[in-house]
C-alpha positions as CSV (number, residue, x, y, z in Angstrom):
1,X,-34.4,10.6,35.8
2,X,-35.0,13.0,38.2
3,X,-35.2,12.1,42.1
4,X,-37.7,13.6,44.7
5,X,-34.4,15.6,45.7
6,X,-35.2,18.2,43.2
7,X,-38.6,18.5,44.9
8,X,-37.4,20.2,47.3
9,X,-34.7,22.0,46.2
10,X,-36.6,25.3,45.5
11,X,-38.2,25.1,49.1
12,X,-34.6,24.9,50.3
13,X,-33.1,27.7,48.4
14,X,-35.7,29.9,49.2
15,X,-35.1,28.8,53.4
16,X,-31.0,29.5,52.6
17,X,-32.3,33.1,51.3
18,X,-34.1,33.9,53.8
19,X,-31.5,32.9,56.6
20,X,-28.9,34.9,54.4
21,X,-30.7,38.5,54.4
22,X,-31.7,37.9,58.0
23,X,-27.9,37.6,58.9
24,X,-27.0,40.3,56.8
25,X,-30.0,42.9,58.1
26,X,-28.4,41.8,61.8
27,X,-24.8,42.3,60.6
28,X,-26.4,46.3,59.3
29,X,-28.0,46.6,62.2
30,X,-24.8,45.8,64.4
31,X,-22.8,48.3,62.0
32,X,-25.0,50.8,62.2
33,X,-24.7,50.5,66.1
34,X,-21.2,50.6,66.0
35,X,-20.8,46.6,67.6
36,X,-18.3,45.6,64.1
37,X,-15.0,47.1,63.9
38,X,-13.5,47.5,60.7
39,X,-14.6,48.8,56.9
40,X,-17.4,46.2,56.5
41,X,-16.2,45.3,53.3
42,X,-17.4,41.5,52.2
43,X,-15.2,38.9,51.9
44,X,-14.4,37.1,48.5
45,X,-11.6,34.9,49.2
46,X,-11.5,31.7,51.8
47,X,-9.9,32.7,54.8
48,X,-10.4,33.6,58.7
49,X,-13.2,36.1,59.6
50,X,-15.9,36.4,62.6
51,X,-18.4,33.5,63.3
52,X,-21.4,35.6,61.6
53,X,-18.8,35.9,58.1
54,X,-18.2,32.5,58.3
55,X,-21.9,31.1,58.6
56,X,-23.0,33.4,55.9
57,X,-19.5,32.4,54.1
58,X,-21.0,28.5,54.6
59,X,-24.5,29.3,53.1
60,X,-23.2,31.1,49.9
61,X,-21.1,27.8,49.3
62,X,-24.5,25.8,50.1
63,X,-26.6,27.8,47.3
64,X,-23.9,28.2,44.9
65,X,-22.1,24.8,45.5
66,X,-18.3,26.1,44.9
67,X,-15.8,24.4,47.0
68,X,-14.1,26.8,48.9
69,X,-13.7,25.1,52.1
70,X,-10.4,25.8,54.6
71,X,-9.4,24.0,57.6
72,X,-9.8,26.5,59.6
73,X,-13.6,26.5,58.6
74,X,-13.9,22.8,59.2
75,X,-12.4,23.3,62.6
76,X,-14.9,25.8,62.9
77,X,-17.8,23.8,62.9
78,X,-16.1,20.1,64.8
79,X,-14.6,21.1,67.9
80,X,-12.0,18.2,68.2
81,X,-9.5,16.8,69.3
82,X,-8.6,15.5,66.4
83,X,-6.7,15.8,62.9
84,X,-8.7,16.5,59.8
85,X,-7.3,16.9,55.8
86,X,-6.9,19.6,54.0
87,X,-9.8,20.1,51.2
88,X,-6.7,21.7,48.6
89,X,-3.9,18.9,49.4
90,X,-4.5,15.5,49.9
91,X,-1.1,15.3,51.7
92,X,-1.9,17.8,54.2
93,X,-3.2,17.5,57.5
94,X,-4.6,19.7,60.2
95,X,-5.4,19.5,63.9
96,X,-8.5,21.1,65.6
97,X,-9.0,22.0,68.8
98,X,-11.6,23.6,70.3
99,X,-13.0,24.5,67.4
100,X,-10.0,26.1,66.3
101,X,-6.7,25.2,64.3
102,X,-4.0,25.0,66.5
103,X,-1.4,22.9,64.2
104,X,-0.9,21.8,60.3
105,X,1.8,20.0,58.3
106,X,2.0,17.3,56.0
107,X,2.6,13.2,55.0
108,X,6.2,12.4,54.2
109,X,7.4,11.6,50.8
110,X,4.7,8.7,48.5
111,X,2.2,9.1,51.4
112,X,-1.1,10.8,51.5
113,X,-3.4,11.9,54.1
114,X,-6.2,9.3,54.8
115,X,-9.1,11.2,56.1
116,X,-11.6,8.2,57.0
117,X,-9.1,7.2,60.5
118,X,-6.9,10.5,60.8
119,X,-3.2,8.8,59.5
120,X,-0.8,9.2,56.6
121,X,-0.5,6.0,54.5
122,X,0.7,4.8,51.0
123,X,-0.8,6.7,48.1
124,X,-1.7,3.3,46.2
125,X,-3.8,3.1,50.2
126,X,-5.9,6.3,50.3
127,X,-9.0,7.8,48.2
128,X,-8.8,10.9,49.2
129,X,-12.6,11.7,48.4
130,X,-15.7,10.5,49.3
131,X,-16.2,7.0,46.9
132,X,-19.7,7.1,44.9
133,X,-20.7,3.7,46.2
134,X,-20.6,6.3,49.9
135,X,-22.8,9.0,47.8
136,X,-25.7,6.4,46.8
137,X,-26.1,5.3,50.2
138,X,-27.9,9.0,50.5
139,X,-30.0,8.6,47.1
140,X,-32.3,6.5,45.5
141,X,-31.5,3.1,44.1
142,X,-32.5,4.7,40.6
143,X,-30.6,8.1,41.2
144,X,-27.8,9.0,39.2
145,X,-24.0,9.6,40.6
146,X,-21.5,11.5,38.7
147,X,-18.0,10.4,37.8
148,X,-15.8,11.9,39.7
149,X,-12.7,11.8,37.3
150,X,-15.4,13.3,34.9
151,X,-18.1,15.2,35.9
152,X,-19.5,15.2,32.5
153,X,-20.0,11.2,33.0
154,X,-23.0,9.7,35.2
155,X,-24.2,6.4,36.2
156,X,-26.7,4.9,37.9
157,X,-26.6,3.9,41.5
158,X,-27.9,0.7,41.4
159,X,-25.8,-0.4,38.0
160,X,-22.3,-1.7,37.4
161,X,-20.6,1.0,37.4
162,X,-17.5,-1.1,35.7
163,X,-19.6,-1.9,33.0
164,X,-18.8,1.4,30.9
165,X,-21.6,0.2,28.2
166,X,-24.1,1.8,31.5
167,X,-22.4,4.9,31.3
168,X,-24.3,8.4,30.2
169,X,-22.6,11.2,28.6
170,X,-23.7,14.9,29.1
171,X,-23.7,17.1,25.7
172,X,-20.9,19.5,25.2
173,X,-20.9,22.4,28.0
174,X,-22.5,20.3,30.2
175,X,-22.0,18.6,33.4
176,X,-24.2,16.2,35.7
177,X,-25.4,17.4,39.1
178,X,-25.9,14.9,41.8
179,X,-28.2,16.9,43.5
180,X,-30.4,18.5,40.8
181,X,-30.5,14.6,39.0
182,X,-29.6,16.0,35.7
183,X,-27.0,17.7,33.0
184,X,-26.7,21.5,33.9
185,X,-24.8,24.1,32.2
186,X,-21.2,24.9,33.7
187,X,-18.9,28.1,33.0
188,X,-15.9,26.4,34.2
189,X,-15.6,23.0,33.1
190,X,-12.8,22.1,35.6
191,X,-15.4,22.2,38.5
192,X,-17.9,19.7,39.0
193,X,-21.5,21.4,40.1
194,X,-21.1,18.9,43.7
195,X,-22.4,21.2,46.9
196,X,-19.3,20.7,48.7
197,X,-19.8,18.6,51.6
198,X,-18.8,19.6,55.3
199,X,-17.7,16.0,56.3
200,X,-15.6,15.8,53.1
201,X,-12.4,15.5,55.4
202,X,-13.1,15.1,58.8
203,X,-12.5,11.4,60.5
204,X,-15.4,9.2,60.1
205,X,-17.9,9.3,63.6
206,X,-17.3,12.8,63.8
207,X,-20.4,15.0,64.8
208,X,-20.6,18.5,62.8
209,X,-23.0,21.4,63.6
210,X,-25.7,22.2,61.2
211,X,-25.7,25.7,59.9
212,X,-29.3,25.6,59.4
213,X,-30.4,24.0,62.6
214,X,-29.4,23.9,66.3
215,X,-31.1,20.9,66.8
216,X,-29.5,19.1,64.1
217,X,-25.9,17.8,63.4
218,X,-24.4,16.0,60.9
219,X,-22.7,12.4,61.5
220,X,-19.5,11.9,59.2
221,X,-19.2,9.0,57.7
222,X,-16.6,8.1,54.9
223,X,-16.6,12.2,54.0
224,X,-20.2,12.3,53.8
225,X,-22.3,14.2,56.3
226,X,-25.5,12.0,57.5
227,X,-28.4,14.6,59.0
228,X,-28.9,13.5,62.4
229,X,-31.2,15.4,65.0
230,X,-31.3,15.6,69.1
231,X,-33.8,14.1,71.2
232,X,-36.8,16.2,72.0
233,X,-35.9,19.3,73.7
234,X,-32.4,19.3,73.6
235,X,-30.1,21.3,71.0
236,X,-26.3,20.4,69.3
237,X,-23.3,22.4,71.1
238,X,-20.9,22.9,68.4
239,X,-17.6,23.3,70.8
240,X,-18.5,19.7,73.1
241,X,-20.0,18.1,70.1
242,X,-23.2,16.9,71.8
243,X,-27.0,17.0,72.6
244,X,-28.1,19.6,75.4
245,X,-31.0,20.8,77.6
246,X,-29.9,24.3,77.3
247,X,-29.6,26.2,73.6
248,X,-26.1,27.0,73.2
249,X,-25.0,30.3,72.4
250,X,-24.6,32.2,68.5
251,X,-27.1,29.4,67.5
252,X,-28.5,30.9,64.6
253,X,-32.3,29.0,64.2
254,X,-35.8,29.5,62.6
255,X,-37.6,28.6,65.2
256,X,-38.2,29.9,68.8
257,X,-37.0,28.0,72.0
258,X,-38.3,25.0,72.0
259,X,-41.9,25.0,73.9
260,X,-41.9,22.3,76.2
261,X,-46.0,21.0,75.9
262,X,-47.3,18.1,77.9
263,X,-47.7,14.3,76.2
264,X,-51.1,13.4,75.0
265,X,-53.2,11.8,77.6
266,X,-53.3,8.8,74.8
267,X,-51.3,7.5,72.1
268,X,-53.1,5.4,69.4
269,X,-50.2,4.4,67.5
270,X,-47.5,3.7,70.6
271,X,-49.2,0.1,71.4
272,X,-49.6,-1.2,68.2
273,X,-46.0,0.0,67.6
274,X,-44.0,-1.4,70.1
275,X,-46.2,-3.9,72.3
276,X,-44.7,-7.4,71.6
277,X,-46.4,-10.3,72.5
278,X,-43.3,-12.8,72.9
279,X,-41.3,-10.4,75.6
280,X,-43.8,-10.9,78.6
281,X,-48.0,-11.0,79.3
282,X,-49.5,-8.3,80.7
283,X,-49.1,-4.7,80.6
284,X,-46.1,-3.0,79.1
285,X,-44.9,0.4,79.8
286,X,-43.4,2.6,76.6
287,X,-41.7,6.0,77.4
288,X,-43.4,9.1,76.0
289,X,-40.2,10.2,74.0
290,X,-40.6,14.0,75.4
291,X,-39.9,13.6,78.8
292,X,-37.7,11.4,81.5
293,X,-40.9,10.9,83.8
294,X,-43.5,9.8,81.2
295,X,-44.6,6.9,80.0
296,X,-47.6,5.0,78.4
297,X,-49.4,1.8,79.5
298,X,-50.5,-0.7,76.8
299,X,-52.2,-4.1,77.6
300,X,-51.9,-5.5,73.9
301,X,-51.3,-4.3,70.4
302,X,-54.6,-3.2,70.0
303,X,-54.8,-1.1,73.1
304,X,-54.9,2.5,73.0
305,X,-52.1,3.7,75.2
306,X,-52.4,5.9,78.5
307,X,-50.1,8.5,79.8
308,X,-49.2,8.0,83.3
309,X,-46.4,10.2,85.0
310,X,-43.7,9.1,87.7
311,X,-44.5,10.1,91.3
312,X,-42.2,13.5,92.0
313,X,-38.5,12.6,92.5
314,X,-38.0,10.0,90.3
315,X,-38.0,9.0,86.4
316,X,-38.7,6.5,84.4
317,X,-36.4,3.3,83.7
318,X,-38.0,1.5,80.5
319,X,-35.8,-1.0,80.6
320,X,-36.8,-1.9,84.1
321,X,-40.7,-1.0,83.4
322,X,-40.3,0.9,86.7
323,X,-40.3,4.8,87.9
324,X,-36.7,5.4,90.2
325,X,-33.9,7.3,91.3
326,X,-33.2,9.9,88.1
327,X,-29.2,8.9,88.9
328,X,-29.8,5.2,88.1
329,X,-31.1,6.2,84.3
330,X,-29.2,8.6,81.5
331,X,-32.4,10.1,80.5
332,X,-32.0,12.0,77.2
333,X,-34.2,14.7,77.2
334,X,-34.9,17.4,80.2
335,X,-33.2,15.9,83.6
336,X,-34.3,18.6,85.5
337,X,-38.0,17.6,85.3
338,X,-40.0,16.2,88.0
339,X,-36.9,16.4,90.7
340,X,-37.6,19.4,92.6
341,X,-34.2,19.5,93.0
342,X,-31.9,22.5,92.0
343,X,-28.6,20.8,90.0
344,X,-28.3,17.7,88.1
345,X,-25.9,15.7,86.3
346,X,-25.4,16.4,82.9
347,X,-25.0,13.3,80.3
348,X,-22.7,12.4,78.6
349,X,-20.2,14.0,81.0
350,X,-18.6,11.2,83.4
351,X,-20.8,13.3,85.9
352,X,-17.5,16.2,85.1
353,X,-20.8,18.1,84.7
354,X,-23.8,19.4,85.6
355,X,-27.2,21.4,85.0
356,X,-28.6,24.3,87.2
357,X,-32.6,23.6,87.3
358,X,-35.2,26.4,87.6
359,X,-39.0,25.3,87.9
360,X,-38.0,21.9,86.7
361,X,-36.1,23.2,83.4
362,X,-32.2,23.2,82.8
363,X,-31.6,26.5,82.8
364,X,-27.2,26.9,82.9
365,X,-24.4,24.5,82.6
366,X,-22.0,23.9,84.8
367,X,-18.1,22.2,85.2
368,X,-17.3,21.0,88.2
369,X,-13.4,22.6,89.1
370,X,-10.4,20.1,88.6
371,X,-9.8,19.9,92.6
372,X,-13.0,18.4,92.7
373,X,-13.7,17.3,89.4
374,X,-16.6,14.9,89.7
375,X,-20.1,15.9,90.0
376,X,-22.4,14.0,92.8
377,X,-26.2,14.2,92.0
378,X,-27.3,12.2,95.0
379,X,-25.1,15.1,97.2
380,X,-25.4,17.7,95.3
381,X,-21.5,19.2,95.0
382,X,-19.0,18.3,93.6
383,X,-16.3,16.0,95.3
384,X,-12.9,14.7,94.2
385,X,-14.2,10.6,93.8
386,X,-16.2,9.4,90.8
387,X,-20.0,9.0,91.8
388,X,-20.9,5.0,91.2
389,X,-23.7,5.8,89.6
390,X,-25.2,4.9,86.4
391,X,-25.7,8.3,84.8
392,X,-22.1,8.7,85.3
393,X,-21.3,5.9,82.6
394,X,-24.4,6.0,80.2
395,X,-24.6,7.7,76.9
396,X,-28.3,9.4,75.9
């Protein structure tokens, strides 16, 4: 009965750890140098506190899964606009901001909040958690969900979960974990032993910073949080909500910057891959997935594939098979490469925005002001008419 989740769990706990004493040895350190004001006490209770308390706030909830969540933290990690619910009242409601909560209230009289599209709506209307049909779509057909009327009750995913003749029963004490795949032992039988999850009330599409990863995010969908990561290169910004060139700041990470190395010279595996006989004879060109200038050349399924780079100035349209002008493509990962130019448009951004560019690297974003709120990449500045270009409307 146990998954491969369990696998990895110990791996995991042990990588929460590790980030936890590192924050705290930074917050002695910053103490001890007189950068925090105040008595230095620790928190116990949900509630506002700096961006270092809450992170180490989030992690303690990750390793000792109690649910202890307040809108203000959920508006601390989706920046909004938007309204979210309130994990202690289903007929509350909250609105974020820029990554902070700027209004609350609640649903009128026989209406609750509905967290999936932001609105208030008939109880008989509204789950106001996450359904378990919406858990198993992140285990195994064989895993086990619990009840969540009764946390002392499991099933199994790929069951009828009507049929109540499928139902398992933990022993006395006992309630099932979704996570660990089994019956664990429970102090407090009025709480089930569910990691509380960050998208648990936050509209569905909504993109969450990972606490554990700047270059991962988690996608909301129907209050559960699906792990996504950025292109290669590029890192989440928790207050716009997207993928960027540049690491944002207070991104707490493992890892170093990212190193930018060059493609292979071949690929074995990209022709074989992707090559498709039935689109058109001849060679086909595949982008290298790292950069917005390279690309590999495959003349069948069985050919080993060659990396060839754009001539300088332009990037690489794959949808075109062609090298041109980097303003005719949204290329996801570094724009700044192979341009020799100093400032680029930034994606995702109506061209609102832009990059500063250093040795071919992104190096500082930039907004253009709102006299001249538009951002010209063939130019250079910023003017006051929106640039007809086709960075300017693509999404990478």
């Amino acid at each position: 009965m146990v998954s491969t989740t369990t696998k990895t769990l110990t791996t995991t706990t042990t990588t929460l750890l590790m980030l936890m004493l590192m924050l705290m040895r930074e917050a002695a350190i910053n103490v001890g140098a007189g950068k925090v004001k105040g008595n230095g006490s620790a928190r116990r209770r949900c509630g506002s506190a700096s961006m270092d308390t809450k992170l180490l706030a989030f992690l303690t909830l990750i390793i000792s899964g109690i649910s202890c969540y307040t809108m203000q933290d959920l508006c601390y990690y989706w920046p909004g606009p938007g309204y979210i619910g309130d994990p202690t009242d289903c007929r509350k409601w909250g609105y974020c901001q820029d990554n902070h909560l700027l209004a609350h209230g609640h649903c009128s009289a026989n209406q609750l909040y509905n967290f999936r599209d932001g609105t208030c709506r008939k109880a008989s209307e509204v789950n106001c958690e996450a359904k378990q049909e919406d858990i198993c779509l992140h285990l195994q057909p064989d895993d086990y969900v619990a009840d969540f009327s009764n946390c002392s009750i499991y099933r199994r995913c790929n069951e009828d979960w009507n049929d109540e003749r499928k139902h398992f029963q933990c022993q006395a004490g006992e309630l099932f974990s979704n996570q660990l795949q089994k019956c664990v032992n429970v102090t407090d039988n009025k709480r089930c032993p569910q990691a509380p999850d960050i998208c648990s009330k936050i509209q569905n599409g909504s993109r969450m910073r990972d606490a554990m990863d700047c270059r991962n995010y988690r996608l909301c969908i129907n209050g559960i949080g699906q792990q996504k990561r950025c292109s290669a290169g590029r890192y989440f910004n928790p207050h716009t909500a997207r993928c960027q060139s540049i690491r944002p700041e207070h991104c707490f990470d493992f890892d170093n910057e990212y190193i930018s190395y060059p493609p292979p010279e071949t690929d074995v595996y990209v022709c074989s891959k992707y090559y498709r006989n039935d689109r058109f004879p001849g060679p086909q060109l595949f982008s290298d997935a790292l950069t917005c200038y390279g690309y590999y050349i495959c003349k069948s399924q069985f050919d080993v594939g060659v990396w060839h780079s754009c001539p300088s100035g332009l990037h690489f349209q794959w949808w075109s098979q062609k090298c041109a002008p980097a303003h005719t493509y949204s290329c996801p990962y570094d724009r700044c490469a192979n341009l020799n130019i100093s400032i680029v448009s930034l994606i995702n951004t109506g061209c609102t925005e832009y990059t500063l560019c250093y040795n071919d690297q992104s190096t500082h974003l930039e907004k253009c002001p709102t006299d001249y709120p538009y951002f010209n990449e063939v130019t250079g500045y910023c003017g006051n008419e929106f640039p007809n270009y086709a960075v300017c409307y693509m999404n990478g």
